[in-house]
N, C-alpha and C positions, 0 to 999 in steps of 0.2 A: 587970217588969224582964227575964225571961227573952223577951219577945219582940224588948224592944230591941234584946237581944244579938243574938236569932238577926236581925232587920232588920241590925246592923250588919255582922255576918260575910258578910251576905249581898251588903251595900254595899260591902264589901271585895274579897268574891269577885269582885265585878263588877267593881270596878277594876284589880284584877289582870288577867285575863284581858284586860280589855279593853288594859292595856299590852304584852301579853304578843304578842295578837295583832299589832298595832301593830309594835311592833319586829321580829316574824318577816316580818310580809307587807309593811311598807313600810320598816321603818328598821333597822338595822347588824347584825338576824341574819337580813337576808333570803337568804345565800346555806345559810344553815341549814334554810329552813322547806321543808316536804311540799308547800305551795301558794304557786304563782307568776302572779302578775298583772303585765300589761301587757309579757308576752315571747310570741313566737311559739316554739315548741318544734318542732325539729328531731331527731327520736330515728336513731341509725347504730349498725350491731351495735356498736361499740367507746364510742359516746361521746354523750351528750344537750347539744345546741346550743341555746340559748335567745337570741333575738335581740329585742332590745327593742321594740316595735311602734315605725314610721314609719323607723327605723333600715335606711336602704333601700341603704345601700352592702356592709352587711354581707354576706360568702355565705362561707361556711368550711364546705363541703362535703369539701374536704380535710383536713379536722381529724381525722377517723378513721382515716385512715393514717397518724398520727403514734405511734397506742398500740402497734403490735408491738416496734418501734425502742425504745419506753424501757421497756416488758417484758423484753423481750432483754440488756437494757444491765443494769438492776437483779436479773436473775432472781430478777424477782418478779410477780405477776398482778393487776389493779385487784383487790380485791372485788366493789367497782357500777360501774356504766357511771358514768366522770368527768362532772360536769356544769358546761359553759362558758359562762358571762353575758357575752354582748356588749352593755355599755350604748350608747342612741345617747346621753345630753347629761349633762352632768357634776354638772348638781343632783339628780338620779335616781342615779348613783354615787354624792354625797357622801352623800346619803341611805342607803343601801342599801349600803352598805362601809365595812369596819374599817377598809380602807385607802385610803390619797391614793399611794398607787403605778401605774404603769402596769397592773399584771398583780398579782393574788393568789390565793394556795392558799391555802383554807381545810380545818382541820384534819378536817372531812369527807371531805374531797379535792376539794372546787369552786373551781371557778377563775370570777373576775372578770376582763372585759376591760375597763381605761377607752375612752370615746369620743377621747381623744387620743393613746391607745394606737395605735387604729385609724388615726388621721390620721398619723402618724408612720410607719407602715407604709408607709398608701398612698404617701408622699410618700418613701420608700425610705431613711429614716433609722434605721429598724430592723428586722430580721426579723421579722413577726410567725411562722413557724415556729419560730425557736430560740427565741425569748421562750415560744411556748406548750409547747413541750419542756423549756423550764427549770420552768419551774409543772406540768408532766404528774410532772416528774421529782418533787419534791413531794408532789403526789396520793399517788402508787403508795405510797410511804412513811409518808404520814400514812394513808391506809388502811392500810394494813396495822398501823400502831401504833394508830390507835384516833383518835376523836375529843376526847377528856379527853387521853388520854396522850400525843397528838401533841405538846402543847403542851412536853411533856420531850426531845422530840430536840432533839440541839445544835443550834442554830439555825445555826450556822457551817460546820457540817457538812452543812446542808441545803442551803442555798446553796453549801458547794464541791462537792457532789456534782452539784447540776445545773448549775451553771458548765461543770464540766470535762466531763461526761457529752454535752452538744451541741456542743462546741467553741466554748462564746462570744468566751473569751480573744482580743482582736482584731479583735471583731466590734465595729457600733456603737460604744458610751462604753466598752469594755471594754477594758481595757490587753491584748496581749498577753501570753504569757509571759516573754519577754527584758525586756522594756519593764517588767513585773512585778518581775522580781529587781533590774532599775536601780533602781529606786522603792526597794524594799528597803534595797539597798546606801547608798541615800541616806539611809536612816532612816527609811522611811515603813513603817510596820507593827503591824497591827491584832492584839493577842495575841487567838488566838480564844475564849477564853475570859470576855473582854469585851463584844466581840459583843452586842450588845441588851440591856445593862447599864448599870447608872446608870455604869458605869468607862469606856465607851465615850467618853465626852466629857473623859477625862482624855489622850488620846492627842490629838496632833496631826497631823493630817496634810498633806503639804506634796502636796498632788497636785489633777490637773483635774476628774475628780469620783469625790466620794468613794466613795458606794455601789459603784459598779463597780471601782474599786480595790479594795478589799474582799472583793467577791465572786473577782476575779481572784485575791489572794492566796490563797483558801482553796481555789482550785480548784488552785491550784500545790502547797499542802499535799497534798491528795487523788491530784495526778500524782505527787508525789513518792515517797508512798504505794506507790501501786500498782505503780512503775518499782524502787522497790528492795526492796520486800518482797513482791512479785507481786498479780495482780489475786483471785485466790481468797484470798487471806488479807483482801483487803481487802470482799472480799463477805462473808468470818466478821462481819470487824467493824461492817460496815452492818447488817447484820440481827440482829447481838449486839441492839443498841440498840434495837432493836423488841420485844425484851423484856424487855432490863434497862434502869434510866431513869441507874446510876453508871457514870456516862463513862468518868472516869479508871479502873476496874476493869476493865470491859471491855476498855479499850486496852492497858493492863500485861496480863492473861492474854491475850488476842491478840498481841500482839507482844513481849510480854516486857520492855518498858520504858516507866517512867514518861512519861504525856503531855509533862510540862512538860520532862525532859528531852531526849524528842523534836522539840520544836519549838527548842529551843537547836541541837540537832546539823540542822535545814533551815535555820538563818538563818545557821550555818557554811556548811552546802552553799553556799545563795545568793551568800555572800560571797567564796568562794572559785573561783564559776563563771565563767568565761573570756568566756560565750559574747555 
């Protein structure tokens, strides 16, 4: 009897591991794992490039002068050198990524590129600079809060901060600012505290597309921010959050007034801007 056992633990251990490895090196925590198959590795003092073999259009030699610029911006430091997957074909992405998005930071701080990421580039319908400065912007943050704990920063606040921190507002599908507070005024408005919540699908929104309205919003939160209560109070409160995970706290002892109040007195602003 006791050998069964130790035979089945063993048969168990083997299955484990053997799924364990499976999903690091080929399926949905490959941007997680220590070892990387089928990418060519690119290492630049600032940043590790990994280009998927055969993937021949790819060359982001310039990717490492993007790190000082969002150092600068957040004063804050990577920890590790950022590491960036250019996939070439999209059944190796859907494999190998949490997400069906263009672009993702993982709470590590690694960034996924899709292969129609890259086409959309090349074909000039989106920056791929400000795209990877929006996901750098990301990284720096989730490094520094941790790989578990990343998953606690507002998620709304992630996105208005690399929103507004590259200047996307306007860029590509991305509404301007003015074009932003129209939408607003019209009733288009995502309370950010729904944001990546079963609540999100209670809101309607009357706009062309929706992720990037969204992001737009929150980046207009985050200018509003920094233009009436200054950009150093708003660095207290970015980096409160990297080590406290209660939002609403942080934001009342930083600025002295409740969130949900706060966001009543920008949707006044909004409504009463001329511009």
């Amino acid at each position: 009897m006791k050998k069964k056992s130790i035979t089945l633990i063993i048969g168990i251990t083997i299955i484990l591991l053997s799924f364990l490895t499976y999903i690091f090196i080929l399926g949905k925590l490959f941007p997680y794992s220590p070892i990387i198959i089928g990418f060519t590795k690119y290492e630049s003092p600032n940043t590790i490039i990994y280009i998927q073999k055969g993937n021949t259009s790819a060359n982001y030699n310039w990717v490492d002068s993007l790190i000082p610029s969002v150092e600068k911006f957040h004063e804050l430091k990577f920890n590790s050198k950022p590491k960036i997957f250019f996939f070439r074909d999209k059944k190796t992405y859907s494999h190998r990524s949490l997400s069906k998005a263009r672009f993702c930071a993982f709470t590590n701080g690694n960034i996924v590129v899709s292969p129609w990421a890259q086409k959309e580039a090349e074909e000039g319908k989106i920056s791929m600079e400000i795209y990877l400065k929006h996901e750098l912007s990301h990284s720096i943050i989730l490094q520094n809060k941790g790989i578990l704990a990343g998953l606690k920063y507002p998620k709304w606040l992630l996105e208005g901060i690399a929103t507004y921190s590259v200047n996307q507002m306007g860029t590509s599908f991305y509404p301007g600012k003015e074009e932003t507070y129209t939408l607003i005024k019209q009733g288009n408005f995502m309370p950010p505290y729904y944001f990546h919540t079963k609540k999100e699908a209670q809101i309607k929104l009357n706009v062309k597309y929706i992720p990037p309205f969204m992001y737009s919003e929150f980046a207009c939160i985050v200018d509003y921010l920094i233009e009436t209560r200054g950009r150093d109070k708003f660095l207290v409160y970015m980096k409160s959050l990297l080590k406290e995970d209660n939002h609403n706290k942080v934001f009342k002892e930083v600025y002295g007034i409740d969130f949900d109040e706060f966001i009543l007195n920008f949707k006044k602003f909004v409504e009463n801007n001329n511009g």
